[in-house]
C-alpha positions in Angstrom: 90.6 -67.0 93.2 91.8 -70.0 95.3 95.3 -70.0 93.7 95.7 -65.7 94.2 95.0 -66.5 97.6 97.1 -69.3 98.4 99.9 -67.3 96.9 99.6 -64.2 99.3 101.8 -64.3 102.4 100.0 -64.3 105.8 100.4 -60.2 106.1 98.7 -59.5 103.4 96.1 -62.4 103.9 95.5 -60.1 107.3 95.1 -57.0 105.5 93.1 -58.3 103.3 90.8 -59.7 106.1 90.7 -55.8 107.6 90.1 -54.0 104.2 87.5 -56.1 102.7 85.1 -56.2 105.6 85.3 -52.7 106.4 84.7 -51.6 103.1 81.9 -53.6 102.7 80.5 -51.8 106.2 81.9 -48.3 104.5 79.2 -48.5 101.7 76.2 -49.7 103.8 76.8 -47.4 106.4 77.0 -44.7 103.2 73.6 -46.4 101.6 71.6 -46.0 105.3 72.8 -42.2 105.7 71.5 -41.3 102.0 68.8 -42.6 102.8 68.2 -41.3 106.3 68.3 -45.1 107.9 71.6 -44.5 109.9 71.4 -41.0 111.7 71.4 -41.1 115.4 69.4 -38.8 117.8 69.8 -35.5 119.2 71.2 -37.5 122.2 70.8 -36.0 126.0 73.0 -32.4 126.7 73.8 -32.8 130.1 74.2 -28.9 129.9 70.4 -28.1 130.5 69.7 -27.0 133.8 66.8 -25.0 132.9 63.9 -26.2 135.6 66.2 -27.6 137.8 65.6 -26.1 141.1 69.0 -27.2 143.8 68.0 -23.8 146.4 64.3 -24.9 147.5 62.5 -22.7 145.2 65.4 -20.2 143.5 65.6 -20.6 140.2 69.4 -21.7 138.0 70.1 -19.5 135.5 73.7 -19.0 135.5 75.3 -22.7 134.4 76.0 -22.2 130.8 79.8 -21.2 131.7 81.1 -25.1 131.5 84.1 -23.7 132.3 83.3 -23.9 136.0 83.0 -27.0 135.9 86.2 -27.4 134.7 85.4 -28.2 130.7 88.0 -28.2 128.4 87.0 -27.4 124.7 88.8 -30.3 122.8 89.0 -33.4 125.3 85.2 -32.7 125.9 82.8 -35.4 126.2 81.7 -35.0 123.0 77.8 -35.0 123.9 77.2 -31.5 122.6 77.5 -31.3 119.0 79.9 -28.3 120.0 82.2 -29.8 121.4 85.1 -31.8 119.5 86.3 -34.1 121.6 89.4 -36.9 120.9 86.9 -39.5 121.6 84.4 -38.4 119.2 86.7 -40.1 116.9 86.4 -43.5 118.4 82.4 -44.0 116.5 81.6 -46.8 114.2 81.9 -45.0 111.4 85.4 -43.5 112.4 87.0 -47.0 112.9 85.5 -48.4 110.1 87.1 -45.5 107.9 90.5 -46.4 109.8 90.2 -49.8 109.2 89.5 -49.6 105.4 92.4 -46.7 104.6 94.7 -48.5 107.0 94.1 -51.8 105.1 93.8 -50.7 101.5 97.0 -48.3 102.0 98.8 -51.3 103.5 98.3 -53.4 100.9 98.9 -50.8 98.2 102.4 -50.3 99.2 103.2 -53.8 99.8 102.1 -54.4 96.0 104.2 -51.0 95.5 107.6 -53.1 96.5 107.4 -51.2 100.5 108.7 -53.2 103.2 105.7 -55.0 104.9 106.2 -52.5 108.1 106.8 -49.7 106.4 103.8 -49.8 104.4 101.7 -50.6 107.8 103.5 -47.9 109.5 102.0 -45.9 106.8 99.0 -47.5 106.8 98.2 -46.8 110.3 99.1 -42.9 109.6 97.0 -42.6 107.0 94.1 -44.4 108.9 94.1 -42.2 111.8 94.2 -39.3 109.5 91.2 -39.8 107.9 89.8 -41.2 111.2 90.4 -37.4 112.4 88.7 -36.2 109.0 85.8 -38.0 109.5 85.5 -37.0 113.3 86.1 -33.3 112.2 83.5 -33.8 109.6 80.6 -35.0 111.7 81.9 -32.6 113.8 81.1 -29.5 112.0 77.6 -31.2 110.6 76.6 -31.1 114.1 76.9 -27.7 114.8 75.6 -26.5 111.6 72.4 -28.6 112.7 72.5 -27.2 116.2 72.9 -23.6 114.4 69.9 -24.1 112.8 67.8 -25.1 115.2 66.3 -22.4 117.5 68.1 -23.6 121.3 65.7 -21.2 123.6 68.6 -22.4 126.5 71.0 -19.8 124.6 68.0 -17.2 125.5 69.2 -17.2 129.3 70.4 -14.2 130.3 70.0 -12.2 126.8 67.8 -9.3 127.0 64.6 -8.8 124.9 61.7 -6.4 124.0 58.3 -7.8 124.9 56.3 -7.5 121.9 52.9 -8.8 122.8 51.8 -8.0 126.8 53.2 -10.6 129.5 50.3 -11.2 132.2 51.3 -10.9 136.0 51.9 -14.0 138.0 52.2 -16.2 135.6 48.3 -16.3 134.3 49.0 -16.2 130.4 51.3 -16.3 128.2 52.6 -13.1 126.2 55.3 -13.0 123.5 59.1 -11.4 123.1 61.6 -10.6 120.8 65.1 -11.0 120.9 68.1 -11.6 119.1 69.6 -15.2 119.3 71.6 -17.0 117.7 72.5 -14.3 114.5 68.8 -13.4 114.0 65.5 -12.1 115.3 62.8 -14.8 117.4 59.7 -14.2 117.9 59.2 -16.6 121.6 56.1 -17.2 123.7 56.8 -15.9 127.3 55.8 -15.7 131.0 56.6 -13.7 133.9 56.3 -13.5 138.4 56.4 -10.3 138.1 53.1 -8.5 140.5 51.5 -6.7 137.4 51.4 -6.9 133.7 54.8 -5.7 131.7 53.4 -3.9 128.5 54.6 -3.6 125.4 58.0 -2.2 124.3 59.5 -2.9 128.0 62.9 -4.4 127.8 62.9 -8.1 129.8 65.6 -10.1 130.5 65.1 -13.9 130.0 65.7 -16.1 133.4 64.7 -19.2 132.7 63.0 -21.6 129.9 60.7 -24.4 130.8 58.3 -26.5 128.3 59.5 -24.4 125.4 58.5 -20.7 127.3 60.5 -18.1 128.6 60.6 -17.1 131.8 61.3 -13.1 132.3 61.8 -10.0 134.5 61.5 -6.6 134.1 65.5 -5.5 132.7 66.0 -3.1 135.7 
């Protein structure tokens, strides 16, 4: 083992260095997802203004459009699972994967006869390619999560039926349904309105706070 090294040339030596370590990382970081020990939080979506009283009293209902606030769909931020953002590729586990294709490509093609730049010209390609493939990938997992996970701030605005009676003034809680997010909910709900809205009365949602709806009569 001490004479293969000594016979490499200081390139390779490097390479070696790179590929090694980050494969090692590669499998452990594969071992603690299988078995749940390396998945991150939900994290904090900036997004949700739902409670957030700016007026004095009035009630925000109307910030989902992030495109006031100048949001651009690919160079996002990438806090929202929904959004695929450039530097979503920049995570531990996307260098890592760039490190270890860069590396093992590298060295491939240097064993191949390819010109010690060439193949880390190629290497370098191929790293950031898979980089981007692993991004992508974590990428759509997140939003098949955040698909199947009731968000009652997607409820703002929608209309619903109210299925169980809504007291007046906010003195009990009745229930709604609505359509959201491709199927039926069934969601607890409140209202301001002076009297009671009975069942079968169309509602719009305003609001959601601690996990309730917030509704008005649909005029």
């Amino acid at each position: 083992m001490v004479e293969w090294w000594n016979e490499l040339d200081e390139i390779l030596k490097i390479l070696y260095c790179i590929a090694i370590p980050a494969t090692l990382i590669m499998v452990i970081q594969t071992i603690l997802s299988l078995v749940g020990g390396f998945e991150g939080g939900a994290g904090v979506d900036f997004s949700d203004t739902s409670g957030i009283d700016f007026n004095g009293g009035s009630d925000i209902g109307d910030l989902s459009d992030a495109s006031d606030l100048g949001g651009d769909d690919f160079l996002g931020d990438g806090g929202n699972p929904a959004d695929f953002s450039i530097m979503s590729m920049f995570t531990l586990q996307g260098i890592v994967t760039f490190l270890t294709v860069m590396g093992w490509t590298s060295i491939v093609a240097i064993g191949a006869g390819t010109p010690a730049a060439i193949s880390i010209i190629v290497g370098v390609a191929l790293g950031f390619v898979s980089m981007f493939a692993v991004a992508k990938l974590i990428h759509i997992s997140g939003k098949l999560t955040e698909n199947g996970t009731l968000n009652l701030n997607n409820a703002i605005g929608e209309n619903g039926k109210v299925y169980i009676p809504i007291p007046a003034e906010s003195t009990g809680e009745g229930k709604v349904t609505l359509y959201l997010q491709g199927r039926y909910a069934e969601c607890d709900a409140i209202t301001f309105e002076k009297e009671q809205i009975a069942t079968g009365t169309m509602v719009r949602i305003t609001d959601v706070r601690n996990g309730v709806l917030i509704v008005e009569i649909d005029k």
